[in-house]
KELOZA-210317 format. One record per atom (N, C-alpha, C): x, y, z. Coordinates in pm, whole numbers, padded with zeros to 5 digits, always signed. Each point is the difference from the previous one (the first is absolute). Layout:
# residues N
XYZ;...
END
This chain:
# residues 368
+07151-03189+02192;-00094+00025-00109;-00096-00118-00018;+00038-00136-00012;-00048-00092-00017;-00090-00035+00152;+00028+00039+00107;-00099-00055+00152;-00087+00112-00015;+00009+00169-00060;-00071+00108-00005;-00151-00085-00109;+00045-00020-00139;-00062-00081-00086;-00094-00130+00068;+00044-00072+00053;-00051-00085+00022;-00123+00009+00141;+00054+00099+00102;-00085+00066+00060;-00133+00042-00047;+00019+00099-00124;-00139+00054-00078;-00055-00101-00033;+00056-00082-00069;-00082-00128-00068;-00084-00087+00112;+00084-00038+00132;-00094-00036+00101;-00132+00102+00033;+00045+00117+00003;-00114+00086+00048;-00122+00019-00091;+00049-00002-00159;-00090+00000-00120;-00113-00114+00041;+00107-00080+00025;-00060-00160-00007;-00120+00006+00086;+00024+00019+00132;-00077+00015+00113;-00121+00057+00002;-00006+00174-00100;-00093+00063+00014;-00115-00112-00128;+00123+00000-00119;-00089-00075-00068;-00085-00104+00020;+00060-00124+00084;-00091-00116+00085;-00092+00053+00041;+00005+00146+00085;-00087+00023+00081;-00150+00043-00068;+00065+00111-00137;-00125+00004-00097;-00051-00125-00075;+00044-00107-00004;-00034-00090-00110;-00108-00081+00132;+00098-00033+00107;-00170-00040+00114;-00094+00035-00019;+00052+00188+00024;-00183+00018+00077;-00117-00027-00183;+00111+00045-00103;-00110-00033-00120;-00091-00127-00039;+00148-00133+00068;-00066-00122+00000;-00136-00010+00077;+00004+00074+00109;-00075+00021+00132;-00141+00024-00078;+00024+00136-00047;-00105+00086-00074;-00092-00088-00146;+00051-00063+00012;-00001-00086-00125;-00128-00132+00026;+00083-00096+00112;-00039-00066+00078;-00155+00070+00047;-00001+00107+00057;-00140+00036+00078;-00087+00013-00106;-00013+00071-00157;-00051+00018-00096;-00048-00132-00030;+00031-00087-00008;-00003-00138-00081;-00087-00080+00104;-00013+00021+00111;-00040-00042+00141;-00158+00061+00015;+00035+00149-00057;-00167+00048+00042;-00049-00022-00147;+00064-00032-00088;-00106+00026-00153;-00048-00154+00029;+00086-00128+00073;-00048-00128-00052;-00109-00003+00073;-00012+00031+00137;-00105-00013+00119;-00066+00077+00032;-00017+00106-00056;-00052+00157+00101;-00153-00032-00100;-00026-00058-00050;-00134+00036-00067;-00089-00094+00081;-00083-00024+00081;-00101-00061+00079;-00075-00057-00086;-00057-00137+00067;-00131-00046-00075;-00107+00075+00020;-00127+00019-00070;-00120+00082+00044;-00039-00101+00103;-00033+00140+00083;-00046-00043+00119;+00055-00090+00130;+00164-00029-00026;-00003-00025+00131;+00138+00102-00013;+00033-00016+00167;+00129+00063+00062;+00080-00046-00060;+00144+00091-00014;+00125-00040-00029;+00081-00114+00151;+00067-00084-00095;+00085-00127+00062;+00073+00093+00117;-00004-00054+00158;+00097+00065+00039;+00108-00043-00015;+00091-00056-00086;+00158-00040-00015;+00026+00116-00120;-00104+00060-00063;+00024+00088-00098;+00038+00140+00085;-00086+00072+00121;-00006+00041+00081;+00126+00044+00038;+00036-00129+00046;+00117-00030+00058;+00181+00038-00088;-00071-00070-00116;+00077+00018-00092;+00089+00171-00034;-00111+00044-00031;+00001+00153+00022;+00035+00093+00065;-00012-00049+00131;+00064+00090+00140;+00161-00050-00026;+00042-00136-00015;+00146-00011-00003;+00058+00070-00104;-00046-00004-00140;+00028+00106-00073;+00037+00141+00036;-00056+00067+00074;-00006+00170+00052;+00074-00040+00110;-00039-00102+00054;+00105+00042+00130;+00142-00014+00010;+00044-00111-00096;+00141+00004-00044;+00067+00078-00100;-00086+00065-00072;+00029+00094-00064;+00078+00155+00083;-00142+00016+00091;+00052+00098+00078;+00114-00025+00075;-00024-00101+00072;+00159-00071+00113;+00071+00056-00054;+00067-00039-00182;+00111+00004-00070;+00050+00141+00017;-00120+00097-00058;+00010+00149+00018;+00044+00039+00104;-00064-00004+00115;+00019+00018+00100;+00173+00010+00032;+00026-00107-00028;+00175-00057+00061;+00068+00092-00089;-00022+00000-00139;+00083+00089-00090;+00013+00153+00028;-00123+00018+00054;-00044+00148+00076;+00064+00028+00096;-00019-00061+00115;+00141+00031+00104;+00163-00036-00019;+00049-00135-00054;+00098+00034-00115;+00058+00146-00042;-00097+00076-00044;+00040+00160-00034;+00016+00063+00126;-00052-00005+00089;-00040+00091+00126;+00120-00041+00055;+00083-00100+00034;+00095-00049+00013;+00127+00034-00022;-00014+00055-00140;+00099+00011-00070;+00040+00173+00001;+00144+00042+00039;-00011+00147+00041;+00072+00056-00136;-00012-00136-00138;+00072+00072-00100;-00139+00079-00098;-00128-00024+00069;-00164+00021-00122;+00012+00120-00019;+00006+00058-00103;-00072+00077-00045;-00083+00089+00018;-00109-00075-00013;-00164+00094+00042;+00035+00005+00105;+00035-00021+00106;-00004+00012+00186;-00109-00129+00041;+00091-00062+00091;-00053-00072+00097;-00139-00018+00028;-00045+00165+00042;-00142-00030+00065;-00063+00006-00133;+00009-00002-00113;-00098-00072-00092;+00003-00119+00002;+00073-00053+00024;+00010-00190-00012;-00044-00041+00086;-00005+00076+00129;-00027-00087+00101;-00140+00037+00062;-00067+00097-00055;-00144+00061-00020;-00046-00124-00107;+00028-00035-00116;-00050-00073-00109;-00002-00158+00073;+00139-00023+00068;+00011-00105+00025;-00110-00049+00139;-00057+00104+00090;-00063-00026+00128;-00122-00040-00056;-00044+00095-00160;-00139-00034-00045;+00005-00144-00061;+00071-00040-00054;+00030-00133-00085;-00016-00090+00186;+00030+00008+00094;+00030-00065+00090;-00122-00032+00079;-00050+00088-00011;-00204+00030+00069;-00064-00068-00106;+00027+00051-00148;-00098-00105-00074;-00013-00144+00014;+00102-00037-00012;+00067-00150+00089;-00139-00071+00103;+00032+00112+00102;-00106-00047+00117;-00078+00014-00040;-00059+00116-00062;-00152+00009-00008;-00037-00128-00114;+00052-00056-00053;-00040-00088-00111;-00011-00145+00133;+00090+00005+00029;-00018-00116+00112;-00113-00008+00076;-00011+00109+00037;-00111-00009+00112;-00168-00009-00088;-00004+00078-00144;-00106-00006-00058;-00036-00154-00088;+00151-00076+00026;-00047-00144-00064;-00065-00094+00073;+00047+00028+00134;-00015-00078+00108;-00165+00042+00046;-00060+00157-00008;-00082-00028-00015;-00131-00031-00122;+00103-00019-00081;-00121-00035-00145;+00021-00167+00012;+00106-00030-00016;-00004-00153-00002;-00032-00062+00100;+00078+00011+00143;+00019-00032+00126;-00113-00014+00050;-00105+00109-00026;-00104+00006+00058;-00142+00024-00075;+00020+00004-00077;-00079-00013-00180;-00085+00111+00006;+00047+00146+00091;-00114+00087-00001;+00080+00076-00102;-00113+00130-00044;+00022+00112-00065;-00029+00116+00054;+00069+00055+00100;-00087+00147+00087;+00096+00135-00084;-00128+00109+00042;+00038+00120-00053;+00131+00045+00044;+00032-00016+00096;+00131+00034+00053;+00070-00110+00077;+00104-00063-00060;+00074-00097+00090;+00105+00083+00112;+00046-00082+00076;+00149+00007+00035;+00141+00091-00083;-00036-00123-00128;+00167+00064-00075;-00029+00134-00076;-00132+00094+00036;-00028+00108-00075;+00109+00102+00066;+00024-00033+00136;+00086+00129+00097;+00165-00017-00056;+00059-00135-00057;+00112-00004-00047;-00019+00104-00184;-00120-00077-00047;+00024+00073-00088;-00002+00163-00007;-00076+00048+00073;-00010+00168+00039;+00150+00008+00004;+00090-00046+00116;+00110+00036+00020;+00089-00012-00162;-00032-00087-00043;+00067-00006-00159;-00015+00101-00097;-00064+00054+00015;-00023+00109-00106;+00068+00106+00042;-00018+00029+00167;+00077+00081+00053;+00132+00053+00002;+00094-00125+00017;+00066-00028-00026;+00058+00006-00128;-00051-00072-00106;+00042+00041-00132;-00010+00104-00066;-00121+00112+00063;-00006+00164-00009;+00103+00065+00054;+00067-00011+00100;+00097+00052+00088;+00147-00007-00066;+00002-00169-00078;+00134+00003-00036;+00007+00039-00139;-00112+00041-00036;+00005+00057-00189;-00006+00112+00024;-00037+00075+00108;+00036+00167+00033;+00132+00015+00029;+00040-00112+00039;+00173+00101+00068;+00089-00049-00143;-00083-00071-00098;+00123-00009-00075;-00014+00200-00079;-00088+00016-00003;+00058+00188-00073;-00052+00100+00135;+00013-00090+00101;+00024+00145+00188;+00092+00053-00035;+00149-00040-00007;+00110+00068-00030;-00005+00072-00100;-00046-00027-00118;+00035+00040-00116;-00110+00083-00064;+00067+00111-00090;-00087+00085-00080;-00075+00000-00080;-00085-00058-00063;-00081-00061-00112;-00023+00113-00104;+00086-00002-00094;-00013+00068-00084;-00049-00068-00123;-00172+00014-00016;-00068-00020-00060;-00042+00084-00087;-00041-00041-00159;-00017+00135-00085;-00159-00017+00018;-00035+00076-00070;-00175+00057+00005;-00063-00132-00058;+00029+00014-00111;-00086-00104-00054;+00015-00170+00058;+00120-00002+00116;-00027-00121+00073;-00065+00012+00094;-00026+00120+00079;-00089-00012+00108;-00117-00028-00032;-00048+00084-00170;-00135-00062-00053;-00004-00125+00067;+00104-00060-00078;-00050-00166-00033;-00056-00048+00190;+00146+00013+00045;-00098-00019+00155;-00136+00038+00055;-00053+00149-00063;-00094+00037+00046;-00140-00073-00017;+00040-00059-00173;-00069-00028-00060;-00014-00192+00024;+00095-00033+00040;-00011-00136+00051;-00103-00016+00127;+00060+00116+00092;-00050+00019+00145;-00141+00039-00032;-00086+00082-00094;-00080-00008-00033;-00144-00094-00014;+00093-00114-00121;-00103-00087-00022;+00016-00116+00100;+00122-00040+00118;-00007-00114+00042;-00087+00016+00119;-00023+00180+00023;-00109+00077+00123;-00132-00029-00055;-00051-00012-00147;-00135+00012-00003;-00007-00146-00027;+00065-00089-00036;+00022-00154-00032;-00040-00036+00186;+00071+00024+00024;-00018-00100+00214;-00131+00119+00046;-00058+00114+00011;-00062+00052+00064;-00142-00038-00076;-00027-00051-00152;-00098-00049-00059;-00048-00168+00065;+00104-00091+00023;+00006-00152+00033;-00056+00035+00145;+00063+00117+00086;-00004-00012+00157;-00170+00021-00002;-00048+00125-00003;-00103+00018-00004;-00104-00084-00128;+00025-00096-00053;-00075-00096-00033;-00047-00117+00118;+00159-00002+00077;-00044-00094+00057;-00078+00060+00155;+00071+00055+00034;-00109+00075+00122;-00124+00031-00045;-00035+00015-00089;-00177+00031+00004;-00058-00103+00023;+00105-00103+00011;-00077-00180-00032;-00013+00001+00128;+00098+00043+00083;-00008-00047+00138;-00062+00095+00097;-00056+00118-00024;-00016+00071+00065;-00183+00033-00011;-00076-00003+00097;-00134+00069+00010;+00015+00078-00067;-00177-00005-00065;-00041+00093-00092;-00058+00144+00095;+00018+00111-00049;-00067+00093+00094;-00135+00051-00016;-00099+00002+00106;-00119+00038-00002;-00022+00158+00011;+00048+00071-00156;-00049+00145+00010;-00104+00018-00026;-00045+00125+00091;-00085+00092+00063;-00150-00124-00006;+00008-00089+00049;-00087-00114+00040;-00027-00059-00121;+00042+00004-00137;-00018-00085-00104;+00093-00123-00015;-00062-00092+00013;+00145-00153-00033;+00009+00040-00115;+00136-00094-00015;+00047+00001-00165;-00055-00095-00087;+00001+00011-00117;-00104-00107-00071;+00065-00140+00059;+00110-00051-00059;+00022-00151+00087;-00063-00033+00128;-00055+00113+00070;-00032-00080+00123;-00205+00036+00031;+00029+00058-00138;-00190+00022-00032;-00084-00119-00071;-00122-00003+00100;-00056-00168-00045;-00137+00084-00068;-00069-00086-00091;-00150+00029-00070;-00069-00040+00083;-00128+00122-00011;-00051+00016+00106;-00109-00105-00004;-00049-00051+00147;-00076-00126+00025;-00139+00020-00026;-00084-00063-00083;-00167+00040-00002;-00042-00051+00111;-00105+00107+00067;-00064-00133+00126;-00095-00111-00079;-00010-00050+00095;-00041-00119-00055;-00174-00003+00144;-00076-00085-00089;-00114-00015+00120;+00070-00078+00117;-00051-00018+00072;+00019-00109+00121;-00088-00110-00007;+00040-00141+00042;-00032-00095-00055;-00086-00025+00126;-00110-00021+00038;-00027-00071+00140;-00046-00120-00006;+00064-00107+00033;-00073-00171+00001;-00063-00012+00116;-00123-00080-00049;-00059-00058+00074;+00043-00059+00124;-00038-00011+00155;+00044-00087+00043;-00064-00094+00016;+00117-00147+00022;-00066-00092+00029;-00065-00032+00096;-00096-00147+00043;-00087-00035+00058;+00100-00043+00109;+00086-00077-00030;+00107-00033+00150;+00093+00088+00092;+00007+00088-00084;+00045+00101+00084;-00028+00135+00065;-00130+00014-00032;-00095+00039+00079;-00085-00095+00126;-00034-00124-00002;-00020-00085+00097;+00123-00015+00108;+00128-00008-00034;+00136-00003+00083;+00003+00114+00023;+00026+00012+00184;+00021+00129+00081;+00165-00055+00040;+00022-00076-00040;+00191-00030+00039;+00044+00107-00155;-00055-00029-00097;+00098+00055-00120;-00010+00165-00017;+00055+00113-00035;-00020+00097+00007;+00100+00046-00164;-00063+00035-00098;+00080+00037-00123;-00029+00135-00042;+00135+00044+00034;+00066+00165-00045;+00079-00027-00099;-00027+00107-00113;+00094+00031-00128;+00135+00021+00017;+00033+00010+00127;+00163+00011+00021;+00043-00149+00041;-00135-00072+00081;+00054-00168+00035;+00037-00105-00146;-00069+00025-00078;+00056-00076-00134;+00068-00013-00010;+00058-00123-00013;+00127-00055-00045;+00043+00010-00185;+00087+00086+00010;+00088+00030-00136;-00016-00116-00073;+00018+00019-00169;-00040-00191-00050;+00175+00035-00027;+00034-00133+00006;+00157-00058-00048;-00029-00088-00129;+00137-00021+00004;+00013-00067-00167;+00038-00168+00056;-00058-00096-00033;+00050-00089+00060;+00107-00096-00087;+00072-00023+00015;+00131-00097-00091;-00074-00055-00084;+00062-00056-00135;-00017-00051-00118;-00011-00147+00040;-00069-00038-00014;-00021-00166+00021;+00104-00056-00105;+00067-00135+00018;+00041-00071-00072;-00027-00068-00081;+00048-00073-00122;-00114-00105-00038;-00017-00116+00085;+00082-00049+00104;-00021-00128+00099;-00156+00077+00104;-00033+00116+00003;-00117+00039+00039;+00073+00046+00132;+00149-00016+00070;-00010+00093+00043;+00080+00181+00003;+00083+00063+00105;+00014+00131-00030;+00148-00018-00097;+00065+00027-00022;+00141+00051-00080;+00095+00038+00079;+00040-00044+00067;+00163+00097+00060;+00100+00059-00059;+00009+00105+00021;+00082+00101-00031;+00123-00045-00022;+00072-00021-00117;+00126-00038-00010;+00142+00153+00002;+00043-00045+00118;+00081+00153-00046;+00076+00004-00082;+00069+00114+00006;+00127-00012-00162;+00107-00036+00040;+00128+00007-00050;+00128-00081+00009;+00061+00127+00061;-00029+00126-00047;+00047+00145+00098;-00047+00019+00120;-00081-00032+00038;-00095-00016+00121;+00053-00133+00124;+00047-00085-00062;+00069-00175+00093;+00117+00077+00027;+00087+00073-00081;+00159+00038+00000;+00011+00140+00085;-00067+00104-00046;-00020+00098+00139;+00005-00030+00137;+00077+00052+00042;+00047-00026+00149;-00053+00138+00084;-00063-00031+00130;-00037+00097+00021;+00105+00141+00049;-00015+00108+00001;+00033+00126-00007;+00037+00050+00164;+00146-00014+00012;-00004+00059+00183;-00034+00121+00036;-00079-00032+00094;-00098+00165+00040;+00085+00087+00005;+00141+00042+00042;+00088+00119+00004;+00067+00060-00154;-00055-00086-00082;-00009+00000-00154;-00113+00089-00036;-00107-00006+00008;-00162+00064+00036;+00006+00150+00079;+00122-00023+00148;-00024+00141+00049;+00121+00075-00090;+00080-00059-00039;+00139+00116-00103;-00091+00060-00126;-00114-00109-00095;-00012+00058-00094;-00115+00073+00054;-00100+00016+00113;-00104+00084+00051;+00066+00128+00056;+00110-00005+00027;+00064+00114+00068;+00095+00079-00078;+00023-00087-00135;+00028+00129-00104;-00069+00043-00135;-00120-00099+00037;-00101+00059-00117;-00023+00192+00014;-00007+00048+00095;-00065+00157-00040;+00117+00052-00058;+00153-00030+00007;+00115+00045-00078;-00001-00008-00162;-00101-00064-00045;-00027-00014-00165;+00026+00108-00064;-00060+00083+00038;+00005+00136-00065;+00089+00100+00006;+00092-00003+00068;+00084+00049+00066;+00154-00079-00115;-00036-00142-00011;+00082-00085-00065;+00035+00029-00144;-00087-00013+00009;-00056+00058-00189;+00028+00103-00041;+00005+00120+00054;+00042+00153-00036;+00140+00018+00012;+00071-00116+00123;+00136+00042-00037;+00060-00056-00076;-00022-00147-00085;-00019-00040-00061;+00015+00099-00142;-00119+00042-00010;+00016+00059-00112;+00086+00108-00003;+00024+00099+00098;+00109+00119+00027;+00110-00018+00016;+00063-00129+00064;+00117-00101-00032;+00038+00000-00187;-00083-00031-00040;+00020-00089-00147;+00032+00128-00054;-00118+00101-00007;+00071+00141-00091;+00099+00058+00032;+00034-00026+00147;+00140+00127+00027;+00089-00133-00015;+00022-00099-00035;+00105-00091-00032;+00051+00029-00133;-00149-00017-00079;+00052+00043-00158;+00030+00142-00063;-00065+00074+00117;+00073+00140-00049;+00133+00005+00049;+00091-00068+00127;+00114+00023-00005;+00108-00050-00084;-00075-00160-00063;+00083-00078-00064;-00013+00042-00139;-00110+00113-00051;+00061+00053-00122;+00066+00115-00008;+00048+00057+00105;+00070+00097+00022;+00093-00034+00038;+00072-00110+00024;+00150-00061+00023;+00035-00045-00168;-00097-00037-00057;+00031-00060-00132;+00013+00127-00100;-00080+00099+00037;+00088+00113-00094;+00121+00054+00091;-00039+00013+00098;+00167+00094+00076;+00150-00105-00051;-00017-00109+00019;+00117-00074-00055;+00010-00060-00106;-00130+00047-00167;+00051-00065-00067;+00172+00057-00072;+00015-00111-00081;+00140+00088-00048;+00115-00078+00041;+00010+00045+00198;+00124+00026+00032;+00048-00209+00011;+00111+00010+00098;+00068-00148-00065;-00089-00083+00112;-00064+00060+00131;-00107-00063+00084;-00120-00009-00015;-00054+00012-00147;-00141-00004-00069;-00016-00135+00015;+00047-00087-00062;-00005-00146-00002;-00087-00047+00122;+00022+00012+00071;-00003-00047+00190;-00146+00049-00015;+00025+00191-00006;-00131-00001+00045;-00138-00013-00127;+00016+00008-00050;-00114-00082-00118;-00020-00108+00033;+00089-00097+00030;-00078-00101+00089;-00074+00028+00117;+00013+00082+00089;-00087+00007+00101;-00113+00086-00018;+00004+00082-00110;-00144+00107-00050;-00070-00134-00070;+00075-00100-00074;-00138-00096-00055;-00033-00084+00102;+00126-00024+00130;-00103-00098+00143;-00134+00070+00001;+00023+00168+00026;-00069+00063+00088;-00100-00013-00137;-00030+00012-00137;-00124-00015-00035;-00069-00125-00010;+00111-00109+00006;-00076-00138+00010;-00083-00053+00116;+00050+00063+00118;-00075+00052+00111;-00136+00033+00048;+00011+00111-00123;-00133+00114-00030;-00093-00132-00058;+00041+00001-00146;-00079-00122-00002;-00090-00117+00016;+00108-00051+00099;-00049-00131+00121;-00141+00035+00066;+00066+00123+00050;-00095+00069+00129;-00153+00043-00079;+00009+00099-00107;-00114+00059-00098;-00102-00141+00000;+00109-00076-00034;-00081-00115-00113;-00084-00041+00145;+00045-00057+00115;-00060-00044+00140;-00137+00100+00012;+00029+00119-00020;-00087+00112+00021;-00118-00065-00033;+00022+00028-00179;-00121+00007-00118;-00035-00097+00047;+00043-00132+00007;-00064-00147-00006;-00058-00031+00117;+00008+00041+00120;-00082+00036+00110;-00111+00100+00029;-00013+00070-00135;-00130+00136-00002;-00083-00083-00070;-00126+00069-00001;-00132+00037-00129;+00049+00027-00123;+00040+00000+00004;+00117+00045-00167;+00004-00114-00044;+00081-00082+00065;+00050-00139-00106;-00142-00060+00007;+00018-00051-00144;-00130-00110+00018;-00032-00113+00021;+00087-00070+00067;+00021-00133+00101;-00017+00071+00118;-00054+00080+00049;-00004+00065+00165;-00167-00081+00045;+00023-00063+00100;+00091+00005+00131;+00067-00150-00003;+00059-00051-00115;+00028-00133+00009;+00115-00012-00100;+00098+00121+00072;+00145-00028-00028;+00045-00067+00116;+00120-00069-00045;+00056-00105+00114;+00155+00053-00022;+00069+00039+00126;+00152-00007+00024;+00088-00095-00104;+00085+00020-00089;+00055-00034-00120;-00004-00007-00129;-00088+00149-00011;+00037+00006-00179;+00134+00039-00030;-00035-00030-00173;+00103+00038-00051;+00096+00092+00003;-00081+00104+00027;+00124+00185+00008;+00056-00023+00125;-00079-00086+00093;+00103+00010+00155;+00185-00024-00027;-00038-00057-00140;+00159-00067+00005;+00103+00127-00040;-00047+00105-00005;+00094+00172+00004;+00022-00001+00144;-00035-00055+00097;+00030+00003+00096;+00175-00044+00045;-00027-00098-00079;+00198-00139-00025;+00046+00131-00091;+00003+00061-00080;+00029+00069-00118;+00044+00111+00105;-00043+00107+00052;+00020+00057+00114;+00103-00035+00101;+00007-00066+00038;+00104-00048+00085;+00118-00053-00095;-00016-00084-00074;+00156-00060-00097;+00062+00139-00087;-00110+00116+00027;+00067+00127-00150;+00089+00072+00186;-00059-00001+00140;+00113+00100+00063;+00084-00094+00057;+00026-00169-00032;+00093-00060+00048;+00107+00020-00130;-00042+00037-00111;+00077+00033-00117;+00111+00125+00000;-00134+00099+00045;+00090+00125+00001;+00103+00023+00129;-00066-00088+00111;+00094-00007+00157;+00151-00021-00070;+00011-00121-00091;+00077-00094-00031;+00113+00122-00106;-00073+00038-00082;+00035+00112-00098;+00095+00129+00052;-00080+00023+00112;+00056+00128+00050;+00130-00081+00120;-00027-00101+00046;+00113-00050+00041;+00122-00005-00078;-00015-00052-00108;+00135-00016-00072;+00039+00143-00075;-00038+00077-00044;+00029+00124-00014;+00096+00031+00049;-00091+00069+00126;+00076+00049+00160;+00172-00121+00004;-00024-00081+00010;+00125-00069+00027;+00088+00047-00140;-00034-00015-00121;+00096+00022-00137;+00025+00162+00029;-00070+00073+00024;+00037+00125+00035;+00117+00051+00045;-00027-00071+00141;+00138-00006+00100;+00111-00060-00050;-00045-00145-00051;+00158-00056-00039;+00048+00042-00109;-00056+00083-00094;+00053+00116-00108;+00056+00114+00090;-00080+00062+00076;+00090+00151+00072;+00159-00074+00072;-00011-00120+00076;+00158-00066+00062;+00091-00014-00119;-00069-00044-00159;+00080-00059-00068;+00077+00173-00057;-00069+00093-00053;+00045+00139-00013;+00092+00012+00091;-00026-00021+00138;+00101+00098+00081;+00149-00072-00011;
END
């Protein structure tokens, strides 16, 4: 009785450490982006802030990740395996893709439309779609009417919410079209008065010179010539302190982001078709299991999956015509930090539905 007792209490203990981390965790990243995430006007954010940030998400996820296969592991879970280990492959890709997108924001101080770690993240969503379907594949979802509303009605507005941001921002990027031979006003200029033609005189020397010959196309363009100094002479250009520290850019850096620039668009739509079929499944796990004694678990992973939504929306807006800091948002605002929030709420519920599953079992041995 007393090693049965003391067993639970280790296991209590365990899950509990494990929630009181990731909150410290969650805690920690909040306090991290409110002190630093606000930029001076006008210049770039610090890259140690940068930096700062990626270790945040990426250890966040790690944590998930491990707790995620942990379940997949374990042949006492509950939900089944291939949900954990679907959740856990996406937690495992985000990982990389954060790696590879620091390395090229910091590493290499560019910003391209499509990096490298965009193909890990594709696989992440995938992945985390796959393993939030098989948690009700097996099972019957007996949903009443007025909850499917609510889904319908979620699925609704988060469709006209991402398909309003998407097509904000594609019109930005995309040619205007020339129907039936009329431009569109933006690209219509007021019309030019003629003007007389000026004819000067020519001069006396260059009519006497049969070497010189002057055509209106031989003229030399006038230039602007440098600002004199006050020592009388020119000014040299002092560069900036971003400009000495830039290192130059390796050309196979140049052909990755030239060779996945036409994928932009392509990026972006799944992107957004990712984000809605995430949150329509994760509010349809949060009604199918509220109630029962495995609600706990998954309410944590329906609020990953909207803190998620979030992250991603907020990236959206603040990268369109919409926000009104566009085009001079910089990688680390504030809402990115739902990103840590996201990852510490399904290392919660990994953790949650772990100990369950185990009290479960060691209640059905202790019955028999």
């Amino acid at each position: 009785m007393s090693s049965s007792l003391g067993k639970s209490a280790t296991k209590f203990a365990s899950v509990q450490t494990i929630v009181f981390a990731e909150i410290i965790w969650a805690v920690l990243a909040l306090l991290f982006f409110l002190l630093f995430s606000v930029a001076d006007p006008g210049k770039d954010r610090e890259s140690w802030y940068l930096l700062g940030t990626a270790v945040f998400e990426i250890a966040a996820f790690a944590s998930a990740a491990i707790l995620c296969f942990r379940n997949w592991l374990s042949p006492q879970i509950v939900s089944g395996r291939r949900v954990w280990l679907g959740i856990g492959l996406g937690m495992l890709f985000y990982v990389l893709g954060s790696i590879l997108f620091t390395v090229w924001e910091v590493g290499f101080n560019q910003e391209p439309d499509v990096s490298p770690g965009d193909f890990f993240y594709i696989l992440t969503y995938l992945c985390l779609g796959w393993g939030m379907v098989m948690a009700f594949a097996d099972r019957r979802l007996n949903l009443e009417l007025w909850q499917w509303g609510v889904v319908a009605g979620i699925a609704a507005v988060n469709i006209a919410l991402a398909t309003s941001i998407t097509i904000a921002g594609n019109a930005q990027d995309a040619p205007q079209a020339d129907l039936f031979g009329i431009a569109p006003v933006s690209a219509q200029t007021a019309p030019v008065k003629p003007q007389k033609p000026v004819v000067a005189s020519p001069k006396p020397s260059t009519l006497a010179s049969p070497r010189v010959s002057v055509t209106p196309s031989s003229s030399p363009a006038p230039q602007l010539s440098p600002l004199p100094s006050p020592s009388g002479g020119v000014a040299p250009k002092i560069p900036s302190k971003a400009e000495e520290l830039k290192q130059p850019v390796p050309e196979w850096v140049n052909a990755i982001e030239d060779g996945l620039k036409p994928l932009k668009a392509f990026v972006n739509y799944f992107y957004v078709i990712a984000d809605v079929f995430i949150i329509i499944i994760a509010t349809t796990l949060l009604l199918a299991f509220w109630g029962g004694r495995f609600s706990q678990s998954w309410r944590m992973i329906a609020a990953a999956a909207f803190s998620l939504y979030i992250a991603d929306m907020w990236l959206k807006y603040a990268t369109s015509p919409l926000f009104p800091g566009y085009p001079d948002y910089q990688s680390g605002g504030l809402l990115e930090v739902f990103w840590v929030f996201s990852a510490v709420l399904f290392g919660i519920g990994a953790a949650l539905e772990y100990d369950l599953s185990r009290s479960r079992r060691t209640g059905g041995r202790r019955r028999a």
